[in-house]
ZAKE-674987 format. One record per residue (C-alpha): residue in three letters; x negated, y negated, z. Coordinates in steps of 0.1 Angstrom, whole numbers, padded with zeros to 4 digits, always signed. Layout:
AlaXYZ/...
***
This chain:
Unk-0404-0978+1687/Unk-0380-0951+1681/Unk-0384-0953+1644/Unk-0421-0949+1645/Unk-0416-0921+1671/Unk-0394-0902+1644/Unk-0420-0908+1617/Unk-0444-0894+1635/Unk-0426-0865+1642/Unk-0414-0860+1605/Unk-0448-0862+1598/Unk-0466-0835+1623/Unk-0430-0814+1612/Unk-0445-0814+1578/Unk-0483-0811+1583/Unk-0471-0778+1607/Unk-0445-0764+1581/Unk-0472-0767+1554/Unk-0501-0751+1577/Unk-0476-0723+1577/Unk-0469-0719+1538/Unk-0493-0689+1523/Unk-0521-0705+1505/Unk-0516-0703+1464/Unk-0546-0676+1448/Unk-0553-0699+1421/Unk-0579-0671+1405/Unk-0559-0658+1380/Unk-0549-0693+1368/Unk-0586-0702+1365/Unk-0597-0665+1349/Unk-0569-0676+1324/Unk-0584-0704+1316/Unk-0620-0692+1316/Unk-0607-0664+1291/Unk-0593-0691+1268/Unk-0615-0715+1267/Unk-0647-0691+1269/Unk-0661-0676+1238/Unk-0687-0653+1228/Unk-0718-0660+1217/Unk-0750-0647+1217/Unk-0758-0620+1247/Unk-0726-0638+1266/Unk-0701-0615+1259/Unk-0666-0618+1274/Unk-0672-0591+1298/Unk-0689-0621+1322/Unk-0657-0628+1331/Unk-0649-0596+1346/Unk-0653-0588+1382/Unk-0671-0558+1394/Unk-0664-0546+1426/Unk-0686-0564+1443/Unk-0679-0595+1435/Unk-0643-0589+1441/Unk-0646-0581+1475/Unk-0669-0608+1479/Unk-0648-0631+1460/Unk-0613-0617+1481/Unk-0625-0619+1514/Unk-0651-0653+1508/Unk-0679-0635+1514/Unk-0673-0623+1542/Unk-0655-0584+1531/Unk-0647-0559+1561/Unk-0676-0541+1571/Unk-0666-0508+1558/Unk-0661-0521+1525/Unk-0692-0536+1524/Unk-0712-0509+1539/Unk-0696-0489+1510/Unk-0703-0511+1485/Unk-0738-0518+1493/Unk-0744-0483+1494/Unk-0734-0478+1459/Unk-0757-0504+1447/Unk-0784-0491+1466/Unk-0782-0459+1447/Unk-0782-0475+1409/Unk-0815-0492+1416/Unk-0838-0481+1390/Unk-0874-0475+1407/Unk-0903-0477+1380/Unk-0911-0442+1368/Unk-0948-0442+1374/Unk-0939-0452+1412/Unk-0959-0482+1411/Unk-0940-0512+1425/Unk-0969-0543+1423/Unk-0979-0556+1389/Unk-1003-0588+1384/Unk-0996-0613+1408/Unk-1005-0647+1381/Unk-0978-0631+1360/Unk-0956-0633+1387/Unk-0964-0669+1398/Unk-0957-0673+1357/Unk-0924-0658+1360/Unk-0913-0677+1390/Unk-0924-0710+1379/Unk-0902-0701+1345/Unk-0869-0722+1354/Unk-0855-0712+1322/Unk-0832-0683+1334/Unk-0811-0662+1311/Unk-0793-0680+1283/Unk-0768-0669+1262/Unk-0794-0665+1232/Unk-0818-0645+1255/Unk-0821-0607+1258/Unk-0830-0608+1291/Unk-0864-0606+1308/Unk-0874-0647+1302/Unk-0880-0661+1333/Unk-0871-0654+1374/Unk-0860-0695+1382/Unk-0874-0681+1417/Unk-0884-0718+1429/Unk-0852-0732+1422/Unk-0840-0711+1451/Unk-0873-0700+1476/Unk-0903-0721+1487/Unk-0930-0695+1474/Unk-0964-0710+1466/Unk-0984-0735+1484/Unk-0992-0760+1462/Unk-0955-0758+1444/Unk-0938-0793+1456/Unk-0903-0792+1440/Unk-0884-0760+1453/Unk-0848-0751+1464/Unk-0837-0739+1498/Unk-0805-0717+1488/Unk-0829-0688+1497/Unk-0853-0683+1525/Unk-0888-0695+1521/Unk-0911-0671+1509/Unk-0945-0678+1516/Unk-0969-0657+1528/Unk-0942-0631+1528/Unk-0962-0601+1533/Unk-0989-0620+1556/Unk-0957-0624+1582/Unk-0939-0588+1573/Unk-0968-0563+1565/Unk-0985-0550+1531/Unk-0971-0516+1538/Unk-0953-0491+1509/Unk-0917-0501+1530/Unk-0923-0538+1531/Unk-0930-0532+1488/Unk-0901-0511+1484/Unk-0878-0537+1498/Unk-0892-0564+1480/Unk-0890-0548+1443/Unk-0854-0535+1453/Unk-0844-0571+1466/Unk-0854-0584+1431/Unk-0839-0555+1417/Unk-0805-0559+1430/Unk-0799-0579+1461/Unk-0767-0568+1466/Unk-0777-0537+1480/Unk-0791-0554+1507/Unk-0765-0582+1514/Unk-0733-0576+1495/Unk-0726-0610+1492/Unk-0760-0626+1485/Unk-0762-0654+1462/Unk-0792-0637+1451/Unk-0788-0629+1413/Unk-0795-0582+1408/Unk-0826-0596+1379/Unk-0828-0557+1378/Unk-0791-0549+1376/Unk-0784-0575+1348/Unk-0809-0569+1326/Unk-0825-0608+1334/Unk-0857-0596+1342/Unk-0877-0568+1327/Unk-0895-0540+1350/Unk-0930-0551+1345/Unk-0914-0585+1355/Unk-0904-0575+1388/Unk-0933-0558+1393/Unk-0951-0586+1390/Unk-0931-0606+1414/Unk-0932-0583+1436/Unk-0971-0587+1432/Unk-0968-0624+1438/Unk-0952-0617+1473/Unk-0974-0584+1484/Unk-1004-0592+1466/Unk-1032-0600+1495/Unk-1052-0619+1470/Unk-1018-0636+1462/Unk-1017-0676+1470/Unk-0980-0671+1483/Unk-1002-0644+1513/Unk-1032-0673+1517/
***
């Protein structure tokens, strides 16, 4: 009895003394390996391995940065969204159901402006059987929020760059990154505004 008694408490000693070492940031060992093992090629370039700010803090603090810093943050990339020059946010709406449907993404031989992968992430369409749930379901969008020049606005900038919405969103910025064209998000932002649109039926 008195054996098992001391093994037990050798063993809580030892599950409490390592609850109190500091956790290991094993980061820089995997960006080291990353930077080895990762080549160039195509439009990846090397600089995919470095972290801006944003995803720093997001990265440092698990998503979940003080609310100062994120307030900052998401300010910043609020302000480097590019808004189309002719002021018009909504394109054509089957380009958009097009571009969503694409599940090809950015490669490393693409130059950007391919494809949105949007159903591998939101329910959108009706008729679409196969979609993700990482992101919030999307149909009839604008039927449930409004068709108004705010409600737009927040969609094309959410495509944009969602960070300036949610700092840590797991959102790709299709804007920021150069995945997805203007006209492109215009015409997503079609699909979801569009009355005529199946996602607002």
């Amino acid at each position: 009895m008195r054996l098992a008694s001391a093994v037990l408490l050798a063993i809580a000693a030892a599950l409490l003394a390592s609850c109190a070492t500091p956790q290991r940031d094993y980061r820089p060992d995997a960006l080291a390996i990353m930077k080895r093992d990762f080549h160039a090629r195509g439009s990846a370039g090397m600089d995919r391995l470095n972290e801006d700010a944003v995803q720093a803090a997001c990265n440092q603090h698990q998503d979940n940065p003080p609310q100062g810093v994120a307030e900052k943050l998401q300010k910043e990339q609020s302000a480097a969204i590019k808004w189309p020059a002719d002021g018009k946010l909504l394109g054509d709406w089957k380009s958009g159901e097009r571009i969503a449907q694409d599940g090809r993404g950015m490669s490393w031989s693409d130059k950007g402006g391919v494809g949105g992968s949007c159903y591998n992430c939101h329910q959108i369409g009706p008729r679409e059987s196969s979609f993700g749930t990482v992101g919030p379901s999307l149909y009839q969008f604008a039927k449930l929020r409004g068709y108004g020049a705010d409600i737009q606005r927040y969609a094309y900038g959410k495509i944009y760059n969602a960070k300036a919405y949610n700092l840590c969103s797991q959102m790709p910025r299709m804007g920021h990154v150069g995945a997805l064209t203007e006209q492109q998000m215009k015409d997503l932002t079609a699909l979801l505004m569009d009355p005529a649109s199946p996602v607002n039926q």
